[in-house]
C-alpha positions in Angstrom: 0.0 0.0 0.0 1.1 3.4 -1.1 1.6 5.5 2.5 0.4 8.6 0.6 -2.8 6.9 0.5 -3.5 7.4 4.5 -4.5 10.9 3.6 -7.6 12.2 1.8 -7.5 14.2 -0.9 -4.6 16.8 -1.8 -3.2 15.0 -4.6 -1.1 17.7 -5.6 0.6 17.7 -2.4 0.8 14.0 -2.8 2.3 14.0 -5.9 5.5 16.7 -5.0 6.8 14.3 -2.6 6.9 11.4 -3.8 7.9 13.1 -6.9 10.8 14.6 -4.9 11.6 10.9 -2.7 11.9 8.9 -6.0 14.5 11.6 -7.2 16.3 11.5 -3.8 16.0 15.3 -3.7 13.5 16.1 -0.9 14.0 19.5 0.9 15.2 19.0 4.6 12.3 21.5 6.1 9.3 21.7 5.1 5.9 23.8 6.8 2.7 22.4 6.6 0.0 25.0 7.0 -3.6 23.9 7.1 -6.5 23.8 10.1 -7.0 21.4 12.5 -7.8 18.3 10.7 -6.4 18.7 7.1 -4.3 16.4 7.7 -0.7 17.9 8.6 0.3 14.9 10.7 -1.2 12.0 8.3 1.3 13.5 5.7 4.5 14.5 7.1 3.6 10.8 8.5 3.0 9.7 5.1 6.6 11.3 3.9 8.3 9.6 6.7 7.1 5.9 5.5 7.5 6.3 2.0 11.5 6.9 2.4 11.6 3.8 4.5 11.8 0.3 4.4 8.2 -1.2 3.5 9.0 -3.6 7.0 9.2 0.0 8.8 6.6 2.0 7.7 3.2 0.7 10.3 6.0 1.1 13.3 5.7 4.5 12.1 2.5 5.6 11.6 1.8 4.5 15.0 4.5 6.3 16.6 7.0 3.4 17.7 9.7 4.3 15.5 13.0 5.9 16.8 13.7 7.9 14.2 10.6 9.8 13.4 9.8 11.8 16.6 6.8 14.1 17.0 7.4 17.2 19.2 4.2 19.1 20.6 2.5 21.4 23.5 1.9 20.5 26.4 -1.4 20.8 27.8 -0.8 22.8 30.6 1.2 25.2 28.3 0.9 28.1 26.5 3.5 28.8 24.3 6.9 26.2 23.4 9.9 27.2 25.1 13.4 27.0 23.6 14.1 23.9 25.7 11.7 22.0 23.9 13.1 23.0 20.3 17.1 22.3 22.0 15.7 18.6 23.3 14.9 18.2 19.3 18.0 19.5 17.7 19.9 16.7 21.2 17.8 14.2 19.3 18.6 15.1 16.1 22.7 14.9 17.0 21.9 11.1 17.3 22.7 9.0 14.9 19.6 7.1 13.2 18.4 3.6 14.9 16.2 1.5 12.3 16.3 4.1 9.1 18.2 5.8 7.2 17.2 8.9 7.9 15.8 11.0 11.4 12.5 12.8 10.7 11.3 15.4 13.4 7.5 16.7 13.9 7.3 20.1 15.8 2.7 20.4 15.6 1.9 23.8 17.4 4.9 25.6 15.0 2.7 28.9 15.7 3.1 28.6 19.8 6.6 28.6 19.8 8.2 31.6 21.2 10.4 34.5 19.3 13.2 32.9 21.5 12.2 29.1 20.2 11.8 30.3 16.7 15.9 31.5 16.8 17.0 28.4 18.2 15.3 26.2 15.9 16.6 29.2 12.8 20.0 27.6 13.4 19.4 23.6 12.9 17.2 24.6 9.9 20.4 26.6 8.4 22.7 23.8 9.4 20.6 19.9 9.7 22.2 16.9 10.6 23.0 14.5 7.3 19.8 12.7 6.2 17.3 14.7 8.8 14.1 16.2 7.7 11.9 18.7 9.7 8.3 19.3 9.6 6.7 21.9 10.9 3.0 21.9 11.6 0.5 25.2 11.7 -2.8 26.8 10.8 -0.6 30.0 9.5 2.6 30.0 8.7 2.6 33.7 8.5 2.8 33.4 12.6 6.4 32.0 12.3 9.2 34.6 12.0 10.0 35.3 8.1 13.4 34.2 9.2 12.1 30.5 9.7 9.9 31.0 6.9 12.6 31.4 4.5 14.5 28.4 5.7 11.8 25.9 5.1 9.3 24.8 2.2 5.3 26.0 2.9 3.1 23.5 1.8 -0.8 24.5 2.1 -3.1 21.4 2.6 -6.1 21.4 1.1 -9.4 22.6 1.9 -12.2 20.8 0.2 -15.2 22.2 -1.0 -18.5 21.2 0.4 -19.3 18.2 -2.4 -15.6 17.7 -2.6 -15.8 17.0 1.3 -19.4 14.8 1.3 -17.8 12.1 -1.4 -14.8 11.4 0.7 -16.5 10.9 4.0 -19.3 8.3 1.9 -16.3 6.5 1.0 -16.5 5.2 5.1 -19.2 2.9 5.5 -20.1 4.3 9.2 -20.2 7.8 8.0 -22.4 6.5 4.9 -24.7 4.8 7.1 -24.9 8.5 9.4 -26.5 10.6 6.4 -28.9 8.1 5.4 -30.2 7.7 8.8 -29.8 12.5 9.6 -29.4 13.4 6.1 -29.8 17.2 7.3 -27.3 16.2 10.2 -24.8 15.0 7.6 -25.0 18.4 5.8 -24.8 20.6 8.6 -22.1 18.7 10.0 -19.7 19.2 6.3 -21.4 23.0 5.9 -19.2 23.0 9.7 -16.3 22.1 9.0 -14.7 24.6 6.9 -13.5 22.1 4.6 -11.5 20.1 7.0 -11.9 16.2 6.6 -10.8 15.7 10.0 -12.8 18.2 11.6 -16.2 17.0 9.5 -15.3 13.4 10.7 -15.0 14.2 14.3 -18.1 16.6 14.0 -20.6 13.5 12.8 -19.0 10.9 15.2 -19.6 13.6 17.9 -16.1 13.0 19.8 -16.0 16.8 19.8 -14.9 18.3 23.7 -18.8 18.6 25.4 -17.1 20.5 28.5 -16.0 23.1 25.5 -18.9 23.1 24.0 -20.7 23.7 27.7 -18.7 26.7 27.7 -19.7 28.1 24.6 -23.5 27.6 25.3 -22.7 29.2 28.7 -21.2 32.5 26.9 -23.8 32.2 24.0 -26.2 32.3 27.2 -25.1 35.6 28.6 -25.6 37.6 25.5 -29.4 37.7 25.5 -30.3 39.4 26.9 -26.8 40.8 27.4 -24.8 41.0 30.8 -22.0 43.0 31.0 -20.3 41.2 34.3 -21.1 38.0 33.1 -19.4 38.2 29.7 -16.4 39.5 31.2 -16.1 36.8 33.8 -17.0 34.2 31.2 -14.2 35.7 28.8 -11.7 35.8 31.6 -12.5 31.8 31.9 -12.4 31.3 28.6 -9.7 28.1 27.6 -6.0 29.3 27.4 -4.8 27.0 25.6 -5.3 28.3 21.8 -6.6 24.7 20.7 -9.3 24.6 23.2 -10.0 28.7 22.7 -10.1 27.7 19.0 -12.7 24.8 19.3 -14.7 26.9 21.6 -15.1 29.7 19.4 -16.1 27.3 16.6 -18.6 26.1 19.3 -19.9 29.5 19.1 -19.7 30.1 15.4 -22.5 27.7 15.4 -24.8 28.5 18.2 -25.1 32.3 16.8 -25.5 30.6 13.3 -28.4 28.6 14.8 -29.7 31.8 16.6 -29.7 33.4 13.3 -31.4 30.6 11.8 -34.3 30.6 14.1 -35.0 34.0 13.5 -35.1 33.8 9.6 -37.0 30.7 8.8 -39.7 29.6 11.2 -39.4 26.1 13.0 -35.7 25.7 13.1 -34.7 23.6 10.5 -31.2 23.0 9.6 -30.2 23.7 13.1 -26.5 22.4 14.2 -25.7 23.6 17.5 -29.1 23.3 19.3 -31.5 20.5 19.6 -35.1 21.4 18.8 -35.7 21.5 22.4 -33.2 24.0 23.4 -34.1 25.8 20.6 -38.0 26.3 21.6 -36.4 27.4 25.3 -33.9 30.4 23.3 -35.0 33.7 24.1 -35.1 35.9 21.1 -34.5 39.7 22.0 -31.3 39.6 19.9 -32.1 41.0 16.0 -30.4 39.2 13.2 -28.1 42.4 12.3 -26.6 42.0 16.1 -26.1 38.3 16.0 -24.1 38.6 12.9 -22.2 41.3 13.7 -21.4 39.3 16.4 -20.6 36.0 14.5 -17.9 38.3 12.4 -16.6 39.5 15.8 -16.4 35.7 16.9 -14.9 34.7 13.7 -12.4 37.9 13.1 -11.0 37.0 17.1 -10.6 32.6 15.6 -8.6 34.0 13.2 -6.4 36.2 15.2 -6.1 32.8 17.8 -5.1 31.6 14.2 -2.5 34.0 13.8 -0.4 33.8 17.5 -2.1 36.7 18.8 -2.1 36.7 22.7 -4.9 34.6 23.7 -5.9 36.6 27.3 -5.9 39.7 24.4 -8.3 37.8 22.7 -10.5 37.0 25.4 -10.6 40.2 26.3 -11.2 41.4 22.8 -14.1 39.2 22.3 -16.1 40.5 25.9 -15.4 43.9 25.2 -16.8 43.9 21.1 -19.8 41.6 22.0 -20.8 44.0 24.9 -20.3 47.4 22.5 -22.5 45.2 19.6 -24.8 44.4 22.3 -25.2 47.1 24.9 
């Protein structure tokens, strides 16, 4: 089996490296830039499998091989520190175990620090022989041009709507989901923003509820709107930028739904809310608020996005809703 065939879609992408393996000419750093499920670790996995031995390739798509080593955030953290990039350029000093080459994942490239950033500059100017480094973000334009320079951006592809619904029929469960909620099926792919991964995760509802409990709690507090609330609620807001970013998404929705009740009568198509909740919704809100307030919601994602601080955007968020709202 072809490794490349792991990951849906984005043939082109597919095509440059193994066009660049079979001619022993692949770049030693490359970014992958795409949203949270595109599928940034199925290829830079995929890469790593195809340059080894056929014998090699499931120890490393499961993560058991010694040579290709993933480097990420830690839960409890905010931003990566320059310890974790010099424990990655220690590893790379070593000399390969079971291939012939050492490849090196760094997912959250966008949280590393200015100070992170530098040291990893310097083992992307000067790599060990035979090592090959990927690193993993929703924007590469929130890396330092210096790092940009250095490595290869690959954008992963986002797939259109009917582009998106043919590869999830292609699995048999997911099938089975649309012909017994059609309309949930839709709504779940009009969700994801093109993202395979996130559509996926969305219809086999392994999506964070304690996120999404905070979202409804936030959604909650802007109709009608309280001032001291939505601070508070901001203030409590996830800091970790994946969590903040899944919240936000959370409520994308909700205000998508609230819009929806107020344009079509009975609710259908809704997402977010059940039909019960949505009968128990008050309604004070007018459709030109609520999406002035879903651009808000979006323009602060795509800051997140971008490495902007996330307390500022917590903060950012409260204070725009409660001058759109009060």
């Amino acid at each position: 089996m072809n490794p490349f065939d792991r990951l849906m879609g984005n043939e082109k992408q597919k095509r440059y490296f193994m066009g660049e393996i079979a001619k022993g000419k692949l770049p030693h750093a490359f970014i992958l830039e795409g949203e949270e499920g595109s599928g940034r670790h199925t290829l830079a996995y995929a890469v790593a499998a195809a340059m080894a031995d056929p014998m090699e390739q499931e120890k490393i798509f499961k993560g058991q091989s010694p040579d290709v080593r993933e480097y990420g955030l830690a839960p409890e953290k905010k931003v990566f520190t320059v310890e974790t990039v010099r424990k990655m350029k220690s590893d790379a000093a070593i000399k390969p175990n079971d291939l012939p080459f050492k490849l090196f994942v760094l997912s959250n490239a966008e949280c590393m620090n200015q100070q992170a950033q530098n040291a990893a500059l310097k083992i992307l100017e000067e790599p060990p022989e035979n090592t090959y480094f990927f690193l993993l973000c929703e924007s590469a334009s929130a890396l330092l041009p210096t790092v940009r320079s250095r490595a290869s951006v690959i954008r992963m592809q986002r797939f259109s709507d009917e582009e998106l619904t043919a590869l999830l029929l292609k699995d048999e469960a997911l099938l089975a989901k649309r012909k017994s909620d059609p309309a949930f099926f839709e709504q779940c792919v009009k969700s994801a923003g093109g993202s395979y991964g996130r559509a996926k995760v969305l219809l086999e509802g392994k999506d964070g509820s304690a996120l999404k409990e905070r979202a409804i709690a936030f959604v909650a507090a802007l109709d009608p709107p309280d001032k001291t609330t939505l601070l508070l609620l901001a203030y409590k807001l996830p800091s970790n930028r994946q969590e903040l970013d899944k919240v936000l998404f959370y409520m994308q929705q909700a205000v998508r739904d609230q819009v929806l009740l107020r344009s079509c009568k009975g609710g259908s198509g809704l997402f977010f809310y059940s039909q019960r909740e949505a009968e128990e919704l008050p309604l004070g809100l007018s459709v030109s608020e609520l999406l002035r307030i879903y651009e808000l919601i979006t323009s602060v994602k795509r800051q997140v996005a971008l490495n902007v601080n996330v307390q500022n955007a917590r903060l950012a968020l409260a204070s725009g809703i409660i001058k759109t709202v009060g």
